[in-house]
C-alpha positions as CSV (number, residue, x, y, z in Angstrom):
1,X,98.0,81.9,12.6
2,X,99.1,85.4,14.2
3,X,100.2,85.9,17.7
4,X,98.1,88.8,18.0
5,X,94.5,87.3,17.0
6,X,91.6,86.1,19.6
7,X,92.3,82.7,17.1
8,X,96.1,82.1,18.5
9,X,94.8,83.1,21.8
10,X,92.0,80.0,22.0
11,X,94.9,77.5,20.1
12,X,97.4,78.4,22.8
13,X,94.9,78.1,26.1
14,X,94.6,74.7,24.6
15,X,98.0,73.6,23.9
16,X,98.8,75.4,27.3
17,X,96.2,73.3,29.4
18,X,97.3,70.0,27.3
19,X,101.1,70.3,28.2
20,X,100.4,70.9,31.7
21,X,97.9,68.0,31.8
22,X,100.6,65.3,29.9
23,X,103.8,67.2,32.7
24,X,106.8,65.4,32.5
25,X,106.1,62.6,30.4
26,X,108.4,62.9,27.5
27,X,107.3,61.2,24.6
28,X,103.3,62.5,25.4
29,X,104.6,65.5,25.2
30,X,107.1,65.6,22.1
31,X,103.5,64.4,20.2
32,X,101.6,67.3,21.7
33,X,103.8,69.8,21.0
34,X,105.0,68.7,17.6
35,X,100.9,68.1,16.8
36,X,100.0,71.7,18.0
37,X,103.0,72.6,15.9
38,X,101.5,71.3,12.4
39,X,98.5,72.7,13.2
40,X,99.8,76.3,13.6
41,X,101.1,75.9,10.3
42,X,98.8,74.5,8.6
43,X,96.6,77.6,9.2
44,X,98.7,79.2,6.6
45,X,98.7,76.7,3.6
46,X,98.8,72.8,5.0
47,X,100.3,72.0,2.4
48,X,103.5,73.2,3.2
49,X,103.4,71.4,6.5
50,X,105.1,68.6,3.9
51,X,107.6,71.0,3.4
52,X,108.6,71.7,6.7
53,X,108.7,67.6,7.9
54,X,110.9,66.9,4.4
55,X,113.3,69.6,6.2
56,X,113.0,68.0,9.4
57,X,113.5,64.3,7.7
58,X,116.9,65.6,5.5
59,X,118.1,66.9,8.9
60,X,117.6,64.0,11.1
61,X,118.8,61.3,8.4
62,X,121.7,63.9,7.8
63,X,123.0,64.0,11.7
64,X,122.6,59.9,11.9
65,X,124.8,59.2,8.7
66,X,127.3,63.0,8.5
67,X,130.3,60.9,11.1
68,X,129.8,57.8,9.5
69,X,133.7,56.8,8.7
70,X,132.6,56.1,4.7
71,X,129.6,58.1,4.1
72,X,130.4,61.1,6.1
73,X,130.8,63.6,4.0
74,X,128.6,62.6,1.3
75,X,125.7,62.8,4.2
76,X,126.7,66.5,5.3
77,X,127.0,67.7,1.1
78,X,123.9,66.5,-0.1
79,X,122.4,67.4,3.3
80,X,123.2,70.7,2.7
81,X,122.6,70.4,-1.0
82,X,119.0,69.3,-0.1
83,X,118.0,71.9,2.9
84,X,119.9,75.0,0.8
85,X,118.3,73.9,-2.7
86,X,114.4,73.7,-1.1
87,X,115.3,77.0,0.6
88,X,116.7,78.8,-2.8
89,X,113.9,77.3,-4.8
90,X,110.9,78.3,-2.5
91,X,112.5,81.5,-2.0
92,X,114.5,82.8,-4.6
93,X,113.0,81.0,-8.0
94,X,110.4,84.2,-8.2
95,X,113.3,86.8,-8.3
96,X,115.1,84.5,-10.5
97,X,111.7,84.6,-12.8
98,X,110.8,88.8,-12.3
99,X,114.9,89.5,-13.2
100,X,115.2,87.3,-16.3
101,X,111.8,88.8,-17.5
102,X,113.2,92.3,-17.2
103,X,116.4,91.3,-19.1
104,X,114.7,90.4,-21.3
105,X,112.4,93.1,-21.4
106,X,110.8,93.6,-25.2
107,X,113.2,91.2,-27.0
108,X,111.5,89.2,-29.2
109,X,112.4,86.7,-26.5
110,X,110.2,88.2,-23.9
111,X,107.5,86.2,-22.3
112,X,105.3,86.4,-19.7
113,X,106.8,84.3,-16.4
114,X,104.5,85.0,-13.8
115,X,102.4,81.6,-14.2
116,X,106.0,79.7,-13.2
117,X,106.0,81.4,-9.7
118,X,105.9,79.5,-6.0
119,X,104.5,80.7,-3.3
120,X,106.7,81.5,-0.7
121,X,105.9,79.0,2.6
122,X,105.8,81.2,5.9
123,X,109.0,80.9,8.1
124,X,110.8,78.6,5.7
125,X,114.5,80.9,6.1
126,X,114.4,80.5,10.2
127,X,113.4,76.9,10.1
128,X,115.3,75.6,7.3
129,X,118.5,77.4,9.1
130,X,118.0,75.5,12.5
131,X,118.4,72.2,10.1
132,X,121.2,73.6,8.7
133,X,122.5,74.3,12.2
134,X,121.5,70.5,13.6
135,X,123.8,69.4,10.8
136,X,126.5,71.4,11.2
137,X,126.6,70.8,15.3
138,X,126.5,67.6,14.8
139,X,129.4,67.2,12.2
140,X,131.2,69.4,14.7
141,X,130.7,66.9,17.2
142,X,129.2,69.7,18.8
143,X,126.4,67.8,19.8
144,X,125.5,64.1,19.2
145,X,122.9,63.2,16.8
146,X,119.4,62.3,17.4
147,X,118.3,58.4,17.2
148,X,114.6,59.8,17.7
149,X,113.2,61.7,15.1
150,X,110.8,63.1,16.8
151,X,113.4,65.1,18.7
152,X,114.6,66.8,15.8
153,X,111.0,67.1,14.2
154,X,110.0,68.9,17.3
155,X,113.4,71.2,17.2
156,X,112.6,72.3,13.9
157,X,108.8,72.6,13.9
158,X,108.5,74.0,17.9
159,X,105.4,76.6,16.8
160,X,105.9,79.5,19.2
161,X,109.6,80.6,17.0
162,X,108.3,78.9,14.2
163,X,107.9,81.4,11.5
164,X,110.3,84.6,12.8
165,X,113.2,83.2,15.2
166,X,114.8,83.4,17.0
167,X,116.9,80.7,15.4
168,X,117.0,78.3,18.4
169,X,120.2,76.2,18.7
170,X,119.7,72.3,19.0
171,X,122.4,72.7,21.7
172,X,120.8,75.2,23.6
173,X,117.1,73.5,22.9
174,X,117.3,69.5,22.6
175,X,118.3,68.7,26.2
176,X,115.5,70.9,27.3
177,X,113.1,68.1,26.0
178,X,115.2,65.3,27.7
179,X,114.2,67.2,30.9
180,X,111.5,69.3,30.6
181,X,111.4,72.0,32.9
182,X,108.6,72.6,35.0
183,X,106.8,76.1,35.1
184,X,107.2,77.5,38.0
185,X,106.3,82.0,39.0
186,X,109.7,83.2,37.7
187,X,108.8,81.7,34.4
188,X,105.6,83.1,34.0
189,X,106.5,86.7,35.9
190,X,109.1,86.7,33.0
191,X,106.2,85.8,30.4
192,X,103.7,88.0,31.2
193,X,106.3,91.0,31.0
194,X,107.9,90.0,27.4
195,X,104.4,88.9,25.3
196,X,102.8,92.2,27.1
197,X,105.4,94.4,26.0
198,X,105.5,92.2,22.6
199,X,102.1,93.3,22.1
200,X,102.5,97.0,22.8
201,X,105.6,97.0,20.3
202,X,103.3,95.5,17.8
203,X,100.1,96.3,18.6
204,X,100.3,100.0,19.2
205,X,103.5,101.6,18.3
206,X,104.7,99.3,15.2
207,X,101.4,99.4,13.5
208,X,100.3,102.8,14.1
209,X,104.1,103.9,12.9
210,X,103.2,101.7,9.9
211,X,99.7,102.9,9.2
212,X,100.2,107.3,10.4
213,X,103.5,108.2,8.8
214,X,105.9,104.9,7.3
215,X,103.1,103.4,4.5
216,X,102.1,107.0,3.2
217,X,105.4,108.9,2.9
218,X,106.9,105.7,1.2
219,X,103.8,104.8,-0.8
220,X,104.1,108.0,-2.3
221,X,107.8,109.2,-1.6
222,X,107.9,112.0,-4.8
223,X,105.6,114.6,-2.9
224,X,107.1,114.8,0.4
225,X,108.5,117.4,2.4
226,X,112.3,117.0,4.1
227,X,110.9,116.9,7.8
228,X,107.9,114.3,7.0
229,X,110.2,112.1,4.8
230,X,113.2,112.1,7.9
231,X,110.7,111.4,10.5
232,X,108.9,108.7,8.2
233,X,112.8,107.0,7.8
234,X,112.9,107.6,11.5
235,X,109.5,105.8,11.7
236,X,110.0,102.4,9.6
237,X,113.3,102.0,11.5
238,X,111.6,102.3,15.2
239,X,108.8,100.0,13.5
240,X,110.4,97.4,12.2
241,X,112.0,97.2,15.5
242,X,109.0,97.3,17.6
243,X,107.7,94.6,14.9
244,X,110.8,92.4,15.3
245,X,111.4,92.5,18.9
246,X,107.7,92.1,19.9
247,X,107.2,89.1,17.8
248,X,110.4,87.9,19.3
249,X,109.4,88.7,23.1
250,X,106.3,87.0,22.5
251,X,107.7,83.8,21.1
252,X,109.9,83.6,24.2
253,X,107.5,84.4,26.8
254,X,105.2,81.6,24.9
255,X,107.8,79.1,25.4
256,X,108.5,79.9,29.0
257,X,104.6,79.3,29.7
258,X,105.5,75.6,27.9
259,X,108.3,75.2,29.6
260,X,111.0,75.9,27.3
261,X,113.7,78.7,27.4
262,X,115.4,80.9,24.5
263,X,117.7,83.7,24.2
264,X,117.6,87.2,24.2
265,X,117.4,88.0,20.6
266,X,117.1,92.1,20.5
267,X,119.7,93.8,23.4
268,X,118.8,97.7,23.1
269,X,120.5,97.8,19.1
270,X,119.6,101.3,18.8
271,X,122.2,102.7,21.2
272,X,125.0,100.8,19.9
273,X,128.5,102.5,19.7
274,X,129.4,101.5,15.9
275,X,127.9,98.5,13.5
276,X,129.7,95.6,15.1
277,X,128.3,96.6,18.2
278,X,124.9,97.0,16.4
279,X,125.1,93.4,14.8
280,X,125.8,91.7,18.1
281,X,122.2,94.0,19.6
282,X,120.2,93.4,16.6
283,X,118.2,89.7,15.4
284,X,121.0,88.2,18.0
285,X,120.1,84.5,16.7
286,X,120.6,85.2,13.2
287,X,124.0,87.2,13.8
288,X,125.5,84.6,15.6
289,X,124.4,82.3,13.2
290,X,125.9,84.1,10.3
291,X,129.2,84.6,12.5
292,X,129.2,80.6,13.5
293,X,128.5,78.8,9.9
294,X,129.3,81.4,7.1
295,X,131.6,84.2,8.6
296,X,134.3,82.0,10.4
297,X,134.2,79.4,7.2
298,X,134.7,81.8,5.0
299,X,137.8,83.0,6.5
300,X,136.7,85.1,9.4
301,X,139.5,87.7,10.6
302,X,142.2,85.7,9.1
303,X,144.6,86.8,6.5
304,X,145.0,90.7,5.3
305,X,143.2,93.3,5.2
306,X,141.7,92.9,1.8
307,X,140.6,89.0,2.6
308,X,139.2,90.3,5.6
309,X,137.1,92.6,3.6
310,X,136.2,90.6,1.0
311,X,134.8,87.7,3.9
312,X,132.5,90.9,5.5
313,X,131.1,91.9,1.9
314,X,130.5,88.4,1.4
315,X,128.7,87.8,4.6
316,X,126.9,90.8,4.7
317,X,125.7,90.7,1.2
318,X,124.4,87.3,1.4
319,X,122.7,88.1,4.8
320,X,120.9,90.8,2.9
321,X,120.1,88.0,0.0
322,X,118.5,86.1,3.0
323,X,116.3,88.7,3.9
324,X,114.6,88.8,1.2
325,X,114.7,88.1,-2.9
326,X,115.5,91.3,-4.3
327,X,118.2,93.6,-5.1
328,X,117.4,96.1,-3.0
329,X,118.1,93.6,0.0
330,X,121.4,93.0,-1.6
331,X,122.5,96.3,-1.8
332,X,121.4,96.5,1.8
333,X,123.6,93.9,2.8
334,X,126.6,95.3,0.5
335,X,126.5,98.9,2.3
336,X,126.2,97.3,5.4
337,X,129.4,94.8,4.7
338,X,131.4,98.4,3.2
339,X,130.1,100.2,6.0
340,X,131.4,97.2,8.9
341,X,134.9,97.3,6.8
342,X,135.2,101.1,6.8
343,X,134.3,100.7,10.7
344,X,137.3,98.2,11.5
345,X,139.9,100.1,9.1
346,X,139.7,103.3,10.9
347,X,138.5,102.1,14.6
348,X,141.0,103.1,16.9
349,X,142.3,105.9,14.7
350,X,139.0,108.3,15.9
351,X,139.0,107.8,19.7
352,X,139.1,111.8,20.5
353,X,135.4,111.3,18.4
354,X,134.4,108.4,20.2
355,X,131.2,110.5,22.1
356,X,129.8,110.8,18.4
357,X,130.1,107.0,17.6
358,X,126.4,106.3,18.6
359,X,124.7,109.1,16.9
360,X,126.7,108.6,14.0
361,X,125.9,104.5,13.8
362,X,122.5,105.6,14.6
363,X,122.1,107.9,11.6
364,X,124.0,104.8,8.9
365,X,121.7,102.5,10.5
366,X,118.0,104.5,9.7
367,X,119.8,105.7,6.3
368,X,120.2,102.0,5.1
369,X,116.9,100.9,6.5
370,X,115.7,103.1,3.2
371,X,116.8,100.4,0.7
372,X,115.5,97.5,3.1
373,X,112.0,98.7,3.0
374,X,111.5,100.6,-0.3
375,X,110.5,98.1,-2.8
376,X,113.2,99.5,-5.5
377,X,115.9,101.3,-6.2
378,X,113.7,104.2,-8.0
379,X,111.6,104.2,-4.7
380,X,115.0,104.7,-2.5
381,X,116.4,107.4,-5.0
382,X,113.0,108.8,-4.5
383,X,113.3,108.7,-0.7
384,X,116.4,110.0,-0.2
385,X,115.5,113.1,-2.8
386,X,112.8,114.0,-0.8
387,X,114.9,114.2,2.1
388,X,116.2,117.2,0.5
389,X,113.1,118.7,-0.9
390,X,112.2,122.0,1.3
391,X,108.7,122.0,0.4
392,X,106.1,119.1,-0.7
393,X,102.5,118.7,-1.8
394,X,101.9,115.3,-0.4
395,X,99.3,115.2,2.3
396,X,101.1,113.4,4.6
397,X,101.3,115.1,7.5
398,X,103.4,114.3,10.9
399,X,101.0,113.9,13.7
400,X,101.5,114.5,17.2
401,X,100.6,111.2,17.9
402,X,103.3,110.0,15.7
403,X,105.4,112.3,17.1
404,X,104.7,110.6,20.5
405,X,105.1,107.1,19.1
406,X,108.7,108.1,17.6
407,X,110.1,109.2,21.0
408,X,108.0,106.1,22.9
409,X,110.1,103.7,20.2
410,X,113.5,105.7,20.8
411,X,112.9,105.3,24.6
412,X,112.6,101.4,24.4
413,X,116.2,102.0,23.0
414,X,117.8,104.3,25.3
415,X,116.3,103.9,28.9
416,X,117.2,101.6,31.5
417,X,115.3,98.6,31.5
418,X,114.9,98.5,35.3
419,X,111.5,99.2,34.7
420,X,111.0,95.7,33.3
421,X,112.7,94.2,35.7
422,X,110.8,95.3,38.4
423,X,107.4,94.2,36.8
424,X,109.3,90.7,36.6
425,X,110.5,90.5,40.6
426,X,106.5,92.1,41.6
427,X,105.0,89.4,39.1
428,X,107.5,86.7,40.5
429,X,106.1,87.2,44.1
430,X,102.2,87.3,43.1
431,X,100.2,84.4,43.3
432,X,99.1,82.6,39.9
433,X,95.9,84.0,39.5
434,X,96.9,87.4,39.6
435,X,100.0,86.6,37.3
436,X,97.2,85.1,34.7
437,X,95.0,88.4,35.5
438,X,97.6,91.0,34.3
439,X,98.0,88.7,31.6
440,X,94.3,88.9,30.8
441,X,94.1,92.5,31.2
442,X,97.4,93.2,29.2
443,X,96.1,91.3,26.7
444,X,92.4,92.7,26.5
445,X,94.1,96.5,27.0
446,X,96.3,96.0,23.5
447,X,93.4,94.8,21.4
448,X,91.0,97.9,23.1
449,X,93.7,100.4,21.7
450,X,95.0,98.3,18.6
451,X,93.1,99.1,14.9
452,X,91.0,96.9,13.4
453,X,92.3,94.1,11.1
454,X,95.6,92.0,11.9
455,X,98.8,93.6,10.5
456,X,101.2,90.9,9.4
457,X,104.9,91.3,11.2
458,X,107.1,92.1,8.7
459,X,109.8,89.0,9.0
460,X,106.8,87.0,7.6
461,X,107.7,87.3,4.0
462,X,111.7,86.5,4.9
């Protein structure tokens, strides 16, 4: 089930009218929510709704047993074991299958592979990653483990950040359900504002990016001209943004209408002042869950320079890994780990440059967005050739009306947001009815202008 689909739109009026019908009662509403939950997956493939309660059993049973004086640590390993295995088998066994094929290429051993491939279940990284998290907080004595598994089911299974983030912490999200919060007009001034500007990012600037200049020029990156292929580079970096951080602004504004409150998870990433800066903007629940349970482990900023360098190509590399199963993504990662070392060794040394630190981490940024979205590294060579080429014969052309999305996607970036904020304080002092009635309109507005068919958001497939 999509966000942007009349389908999610009937399933949430439903859910919506439910919760407030059950209010405060706890445990009625744990069952709704974690009911409504299944269901939204199960749209996809039921199935893998076993899947996703196996995860959600490993982590409960994991918090009970991970301080137990004897068992302790045998809890938190094979925890960890079990949640990382289902994730690395589900997600990674494929590129396993495609890379040992191509070894062998035509060996006598070769053989056809692609029978022995698993489908990859929807949102498995961001949920199996909150488990993780539950497991860790609570062998941190960060937090104290759940007796009620329900509690935990509902933490990992909670449908509105279900299959693209934000990766909600149990801190931050199980003592909202010991005291659920009643909706009152801040909450749903705030809501209207983020899933209407969700759906714009999505609706009309990410898939238009997608479907006018991104998909052609990298479809078909041989033939293209130097301006169409920068702008089309230009393009899948503003879309991927508007993608992200619309699907993100929805899920929150969704939970605010239930009740429940997340994190910012995209701060304005595009005008950051160097790559640190851009990490700490960018997917904010995934960077500070990479800092928090892989970074700091692995050494952090402890010890030299070279150990320090080795812990950020580490931890970059493997945040590319879990962006997707390819090597492409890991030589995303990589650059982005060299580029974050290169950062820290000379930062300080090029203040008199400082006013050119944003255009330049602009520029690495889009560059290293090529090997994200190009499926391989003859399609990035490819790209970044034609970046070069004066003349092409490709038909792609650059449109004024993606010219106009580019600049509408860079504005998200670089203006103030006071415009937001003043839709929130006008919404916060309307009456409900009109608050549901911009909603309504909003809503009808984006699927008037948006093209036909549902376009997928592109953290699906991570």
């Amino acid at each position: 089930m999509v966000f942007p689909t009349l389908q999610f739109i009937l399933f949430f009026a439903i859910v919506l009218a439910l919760n407030a019908a059950v209010g405060g009662r706890g445990g009625l509403r744990k069952a709704l929510l974690i009911a409504a939950s299944y269901v939204f997956y199960a749209v996809w493939d039921w199935r893998f709704c076993f899947l996703m309660a196996g995860v959600s059993l490993v982590a409960w049973l994991g918090g009970l047993f991970v301080n137990h004086d004897r068992w302790g640590r045998v809890a938190k390993v094979a925890s960890l074991v079990l949640l990382l295995g289902a994730l690395a088998v589900f997600k990674y066994f494929g590129f396993f299958l495609l890379s040992l094929q191509q070894l062998l290429g035509d060996t006598a051993l070769s053989r056809d592979l692609s029978w022995m491939r698993i489908v990859l279940p929807v949102g498995i990284s961001f949920y199996t990653f909150q488990a993780i998290s539950y497991v860790m907080d609570v062998s941190r004595r960060t937090i104290a483990a759940r007796k009620n598994p329900a509690d935990v089911a509902l933490y990992i299974s909670f449908f509105p950040q279900l299959v693209a983030g934000p990766i909600v912490r149990a801190a931050d999200f199980l003592p909202q359900i010991d005291r659920p919060e009643k909706v009152d007009a801040a909450m749903r001034g705030a809501a209207v504002v983020l899933i209407l500007s969700g759906l714009f990012k999505k609706m009309v600037v990410a898939n238009y990016l997608s479907v006018l200049l991104v998909d052609p020029v990298f479809a078909f990156p041989d033939g293209q001209a130097a301006l169409v292929t920068w702008a089309a580079v230009l393009g899948y970096g503003i879309q991927i943004y508007c993608d992200f951080s619309g699907y993100s602004d929805i899920a929150i504004g969704v939970a605010l209408l239930l009740g429940y409150r997340f994190a910012v998870n995209f701060n304005q990433p595009y005008r950051a002042a160097g790559l640190a800066d851009f990490w700490r903007r960018w997917h904010i629940s995934l960077s500070s869950w990479i800092r928090d349970y892989l970074y700091i482990p692995l050494g952090g900023n402890r010890g030299g320079a070279l150990r320090r360098t080795l812990v950020v190509l580490t931890t970059m590399t493997l945040s590319g890994l879990w962006h997707g199963a390819g090597w492409n993504f890991l030589l995303w990662g990589f650059l982005h780990g060299a580029a974050l070392a290169i950062e820290r060794g000379i930062s300080g040394k090029l203040r008199p440059l400082s006013f050119l630190a944003i255009p330049v981490t602009l520029v690495i940024v889009f560059l290293l967005w090529i090997p994200f979205r190009a499926p391989t590294f003859g399609d990035t060579t490819a790209i970044l050739s034609a970046m070069f080429r004066a003349e092409g014969m490709a038909p792609t052309a650059l449109t004024l009306q993606a010219v106009v999305l580019l600049a509408i996607g860079l504005a998200m970036n670089w203006l103030p947001l006071r415009w937001r904020d003043g839709a929130e304080r006008a919404l916060i002092a309307a009456p409900a009815a009109f608050q549901a009635l911009v909603l309504s309109v909003g809503v009808l507005l984006c699927f008037a202008v948006a093209q036909d068919g549902v376009a997928p958001f592109i953290y699906f497939q991570f």
